[in-house]
Residue frames as qw, qx, qy, qz and C-alpha x, y, z in Angstrom:
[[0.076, -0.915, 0.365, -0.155, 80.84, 151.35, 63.20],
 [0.729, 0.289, -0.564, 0.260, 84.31, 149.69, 63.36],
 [0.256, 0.357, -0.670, 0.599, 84.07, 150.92, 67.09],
 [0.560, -0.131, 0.340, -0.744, 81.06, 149.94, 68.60],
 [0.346, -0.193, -0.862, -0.315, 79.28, 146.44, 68.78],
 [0.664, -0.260, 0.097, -0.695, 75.98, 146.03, 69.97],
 [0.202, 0.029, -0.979, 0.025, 75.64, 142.49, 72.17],
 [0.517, -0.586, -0.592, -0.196, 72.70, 141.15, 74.69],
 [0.125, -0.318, 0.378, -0.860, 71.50, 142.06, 77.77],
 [0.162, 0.315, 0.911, -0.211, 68.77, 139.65, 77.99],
 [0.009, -0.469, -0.726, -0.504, 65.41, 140.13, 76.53],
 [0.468, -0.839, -0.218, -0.170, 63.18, 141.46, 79.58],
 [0.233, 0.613, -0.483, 0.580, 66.72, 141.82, 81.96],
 [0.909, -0.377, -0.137, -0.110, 65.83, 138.96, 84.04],
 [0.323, -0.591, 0.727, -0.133, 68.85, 137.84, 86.59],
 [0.731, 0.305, -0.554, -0.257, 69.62, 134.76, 84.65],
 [0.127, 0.286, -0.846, 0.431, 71.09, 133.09, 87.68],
 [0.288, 0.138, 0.535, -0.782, 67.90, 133.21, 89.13],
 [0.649, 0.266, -0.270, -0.660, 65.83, 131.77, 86.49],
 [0.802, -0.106, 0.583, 0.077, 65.27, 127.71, 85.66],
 [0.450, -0.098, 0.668, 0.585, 67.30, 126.36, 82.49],
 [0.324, 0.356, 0.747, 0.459, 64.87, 126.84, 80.47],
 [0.084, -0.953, -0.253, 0.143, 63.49, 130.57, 81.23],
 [0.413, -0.658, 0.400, 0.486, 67.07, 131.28, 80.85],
 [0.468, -0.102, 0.611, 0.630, 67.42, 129.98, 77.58],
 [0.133, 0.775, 0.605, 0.126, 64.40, 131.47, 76.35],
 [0.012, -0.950, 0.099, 0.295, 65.77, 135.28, 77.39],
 [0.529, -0.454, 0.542, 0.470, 68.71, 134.45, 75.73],
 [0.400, 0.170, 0.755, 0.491, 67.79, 133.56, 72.57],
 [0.153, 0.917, 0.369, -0.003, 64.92, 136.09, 72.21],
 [0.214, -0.829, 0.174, 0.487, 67.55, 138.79, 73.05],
 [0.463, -0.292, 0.651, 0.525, 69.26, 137.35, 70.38],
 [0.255, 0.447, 0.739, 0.436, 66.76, 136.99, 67.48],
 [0.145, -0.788, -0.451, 0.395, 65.71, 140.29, 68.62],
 [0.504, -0.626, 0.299, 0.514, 68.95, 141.67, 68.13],
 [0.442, -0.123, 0.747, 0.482, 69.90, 140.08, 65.37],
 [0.181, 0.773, 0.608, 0.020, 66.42, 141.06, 63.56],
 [0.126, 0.987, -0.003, -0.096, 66.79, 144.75, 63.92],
 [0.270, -0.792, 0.377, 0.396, 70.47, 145.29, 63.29],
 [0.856, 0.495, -0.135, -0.069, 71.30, 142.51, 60.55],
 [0.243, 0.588, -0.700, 0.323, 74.30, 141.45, 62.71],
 [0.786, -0.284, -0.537, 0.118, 75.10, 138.29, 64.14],
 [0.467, -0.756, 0.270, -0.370, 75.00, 139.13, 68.40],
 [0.808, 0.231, -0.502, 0.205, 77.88, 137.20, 69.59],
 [0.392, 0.001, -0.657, 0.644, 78.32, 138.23, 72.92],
 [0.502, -0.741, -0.446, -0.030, 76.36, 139.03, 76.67],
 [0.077, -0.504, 0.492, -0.706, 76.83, 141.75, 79.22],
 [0.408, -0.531, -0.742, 0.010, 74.30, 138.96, 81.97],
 [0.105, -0.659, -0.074, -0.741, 72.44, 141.30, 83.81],
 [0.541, -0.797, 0.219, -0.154, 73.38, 141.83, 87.17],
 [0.428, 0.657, -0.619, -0.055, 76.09, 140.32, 85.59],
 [0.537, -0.184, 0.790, -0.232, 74.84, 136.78, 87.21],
 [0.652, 0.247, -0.682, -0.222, 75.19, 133.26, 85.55],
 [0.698, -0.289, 0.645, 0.120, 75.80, 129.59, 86.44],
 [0.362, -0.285, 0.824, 0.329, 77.47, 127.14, 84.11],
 [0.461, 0.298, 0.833, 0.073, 74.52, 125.89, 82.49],
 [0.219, 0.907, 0.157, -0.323, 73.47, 129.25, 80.91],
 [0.088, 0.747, -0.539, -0.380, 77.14, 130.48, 80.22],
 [0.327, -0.258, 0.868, 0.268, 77.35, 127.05, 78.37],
 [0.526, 0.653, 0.541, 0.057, 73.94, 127.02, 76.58],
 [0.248, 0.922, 0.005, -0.298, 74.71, 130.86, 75.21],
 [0.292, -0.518, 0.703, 0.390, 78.31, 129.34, 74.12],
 [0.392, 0.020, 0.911, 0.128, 76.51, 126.84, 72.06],
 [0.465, 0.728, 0.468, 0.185, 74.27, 129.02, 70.04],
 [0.527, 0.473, 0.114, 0.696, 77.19, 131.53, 69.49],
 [0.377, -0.898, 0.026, -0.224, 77.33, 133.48, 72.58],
 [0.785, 0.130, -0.310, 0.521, 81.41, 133.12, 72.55],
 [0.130, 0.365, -0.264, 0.883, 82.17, 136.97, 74.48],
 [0.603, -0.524, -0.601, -0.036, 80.40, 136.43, 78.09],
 [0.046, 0.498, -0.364, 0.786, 80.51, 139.36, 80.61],
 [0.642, -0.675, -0.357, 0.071, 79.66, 138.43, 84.67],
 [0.207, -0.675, 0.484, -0.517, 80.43, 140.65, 87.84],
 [0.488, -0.423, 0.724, -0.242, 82.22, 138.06, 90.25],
 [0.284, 0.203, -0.930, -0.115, 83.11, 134.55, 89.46],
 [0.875, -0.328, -0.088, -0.345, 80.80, 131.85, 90.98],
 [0.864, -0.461, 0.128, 0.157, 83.91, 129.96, 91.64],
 [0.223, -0.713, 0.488, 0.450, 87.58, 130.52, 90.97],
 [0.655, 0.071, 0.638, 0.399, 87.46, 127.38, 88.68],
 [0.506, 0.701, 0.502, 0.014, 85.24, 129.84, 86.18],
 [0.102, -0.872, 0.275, 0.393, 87.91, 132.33, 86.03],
 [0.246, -0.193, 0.749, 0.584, 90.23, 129.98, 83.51],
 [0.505, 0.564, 0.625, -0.191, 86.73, 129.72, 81.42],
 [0.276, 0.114, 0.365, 0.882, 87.78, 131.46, 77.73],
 [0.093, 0.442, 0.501, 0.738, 84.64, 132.81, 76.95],
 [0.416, -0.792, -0.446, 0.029, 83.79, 133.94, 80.54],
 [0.356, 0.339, -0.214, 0.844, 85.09, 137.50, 81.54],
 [0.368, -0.621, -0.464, 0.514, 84.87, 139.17, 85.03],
 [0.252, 0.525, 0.292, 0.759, 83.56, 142.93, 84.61],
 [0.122, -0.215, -0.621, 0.743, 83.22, 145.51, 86.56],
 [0.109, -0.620, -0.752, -0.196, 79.49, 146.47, 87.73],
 [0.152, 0.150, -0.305, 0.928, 78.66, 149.77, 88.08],
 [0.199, -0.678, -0.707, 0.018, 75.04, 150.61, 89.88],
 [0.124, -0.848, -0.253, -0.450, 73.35, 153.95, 90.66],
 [0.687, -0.723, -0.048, -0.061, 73.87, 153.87, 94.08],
 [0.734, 0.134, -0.027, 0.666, 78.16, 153.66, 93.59],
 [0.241, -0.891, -0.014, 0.384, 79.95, 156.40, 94.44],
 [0.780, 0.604, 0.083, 0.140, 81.93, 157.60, 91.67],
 [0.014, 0.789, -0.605, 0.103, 85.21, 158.29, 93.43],
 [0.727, -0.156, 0.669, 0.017, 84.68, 154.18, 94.46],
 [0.831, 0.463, 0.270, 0.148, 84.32, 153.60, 90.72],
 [0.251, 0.926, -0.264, 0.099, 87.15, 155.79, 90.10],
 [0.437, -0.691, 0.559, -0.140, 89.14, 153.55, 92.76],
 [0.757, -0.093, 0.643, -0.071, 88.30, 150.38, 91.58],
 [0.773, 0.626, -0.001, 0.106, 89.39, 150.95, 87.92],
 [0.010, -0.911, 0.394, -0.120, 92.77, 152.37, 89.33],
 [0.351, -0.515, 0.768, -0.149, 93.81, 150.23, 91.69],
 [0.634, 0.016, 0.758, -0.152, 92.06, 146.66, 91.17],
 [0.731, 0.521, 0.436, 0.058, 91.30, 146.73, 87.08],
 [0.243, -0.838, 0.310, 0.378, 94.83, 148.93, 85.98],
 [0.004, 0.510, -0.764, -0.395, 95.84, 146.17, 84.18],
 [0.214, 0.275, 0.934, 0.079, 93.18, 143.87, 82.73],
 [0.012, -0.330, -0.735, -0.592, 90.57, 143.76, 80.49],
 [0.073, 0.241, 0.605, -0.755, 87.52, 145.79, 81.45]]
């Protein structure tokens, strides 16, 4: 479909933040060759799941073609100028859906989501 792409999520939906370097790259890439396996499309971008990273991740997944990077909250302001890092909003069970209703209004109105 010309409107839908399918990206990662991680493999198992480990909190990449929360892994070492290499457990991290390991969900990454599986998710990927997974992906990529059943669909016959290159997987070029991540939703990270709890939508946590650090640097060293969002920079390995950049380097095997993970250019479209989705995290809830910045680790630091610097990561905001990052191109291929984007700030999304997280929604969770527990949300109220008049708060998610606020926080697309008022605070994501005009930006990417």
């Amino acid at each position: 479909s010309k409107y839908v792409k399918i990206g990662s999520h991680g493999y198992w939906h480990n909190n990449l933040a929360s892994l070492n370097y290499n457990q991290g790259c390991d969900e990454i890439i599986n998710s990927k060759n997974y992906l990529e396996n059943l669909t016959q499309y290159s997987i070029d971008s991540i939703g990270f799941p709890d939508g946590s990273y650090n640097m060293d991740i969002s920079n390995f997944a950049y380097s095997i073609g993970i250019k479209y990077q989705c995290a809830v909250d910045y680790n630091s302001t610097k990561d905001a100028s990052v191109k291929h890092l984007v700030n999304r909003l997280g929604i969770y069970p527990i949300v109220n859906p008049k708060y998610i209703n606020y926080l697309i209004h008022s605070q994501y109105e005009n930006s990417y989501l």
